[in-house]
N, C-alpha and C positions, 0 to 999 in steps of 0.2 A: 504494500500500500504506500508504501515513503516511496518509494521508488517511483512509482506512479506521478503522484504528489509534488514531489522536490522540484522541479522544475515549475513547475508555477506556485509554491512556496518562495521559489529562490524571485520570482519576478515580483511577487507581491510584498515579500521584505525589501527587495532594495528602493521599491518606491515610498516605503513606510518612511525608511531609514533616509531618503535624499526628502521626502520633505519635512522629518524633523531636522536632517543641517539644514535647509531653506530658514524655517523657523527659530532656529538657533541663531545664524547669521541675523535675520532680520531682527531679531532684538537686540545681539547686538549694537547692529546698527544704529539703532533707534537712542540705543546707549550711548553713540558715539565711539565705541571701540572698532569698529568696522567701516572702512570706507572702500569703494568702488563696488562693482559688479560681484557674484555669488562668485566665487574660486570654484572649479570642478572638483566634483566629490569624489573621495575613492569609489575603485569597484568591488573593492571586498568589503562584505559584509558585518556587521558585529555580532549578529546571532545567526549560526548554522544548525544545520540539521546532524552535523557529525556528530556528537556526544549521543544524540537518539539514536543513530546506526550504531553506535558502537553496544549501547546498552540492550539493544531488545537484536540483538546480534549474539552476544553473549548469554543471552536470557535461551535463544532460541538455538544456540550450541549446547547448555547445558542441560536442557530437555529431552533433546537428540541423544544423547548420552544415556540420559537418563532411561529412557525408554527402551533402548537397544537391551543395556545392562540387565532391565528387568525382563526383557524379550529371551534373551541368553540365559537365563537364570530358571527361568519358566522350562523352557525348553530343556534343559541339562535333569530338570524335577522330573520333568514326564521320561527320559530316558532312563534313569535309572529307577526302577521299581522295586520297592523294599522287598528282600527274600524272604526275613521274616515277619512272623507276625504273633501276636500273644493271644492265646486258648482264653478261657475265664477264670483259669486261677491263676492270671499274670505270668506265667512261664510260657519263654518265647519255647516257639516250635518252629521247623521247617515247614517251608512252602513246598513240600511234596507228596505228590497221592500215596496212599494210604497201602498199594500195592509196588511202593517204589517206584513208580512213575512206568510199568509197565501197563501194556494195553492186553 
């Protein structure tokens, strides 16, 4: 969605930002600290959108992790199936037919 976005975020900050220098300037001026014409404004901006990329970048790496980890975890559970198991007077027993596992 930033991705999408950034670009007419970045168009609608830089007009925000050149007309508060306009506004800035002009009272100056008004003050008398300013004389002649507006001076051209820089073109970099004072508030970016990189600190947000970097944080929900981070946010959406460590979920990715996260998930895998518990996907691998899941998966390793159902692969090994316990051999044994405990009767009802709490003494484990083997998991095999009662005729040694012949048929």
């Amino acid at each position: 969605m930033l991705v999408v976005m950034g670009p007419r975020y970045t168009q609608r900050q830089t007009q925000i930002e050149q007309n508060l220098q306009k506004r800035q300037w002009a009272a100056q001026r008004v003050a008398g600290q300013a004389q002649g014409d507006f001076p051209p404004g820089k073109e970099e901006m004072a508030i970016t959108l990189w600190p947000l990329f970097a944080v929900l970048g981070s946010i959406l790496a460590v979920a990715w992790i996260k998930l895998i980890r518990d996907h691998l975890k899941r998966r390793n559970q159902r692969a090994q199936p316990s051999v044994e198991s405990e009767n009802d007077n709490g003494v484990a027993v083997d998991a095999v037919a009662a005729d040694g596992g012949r048929q």
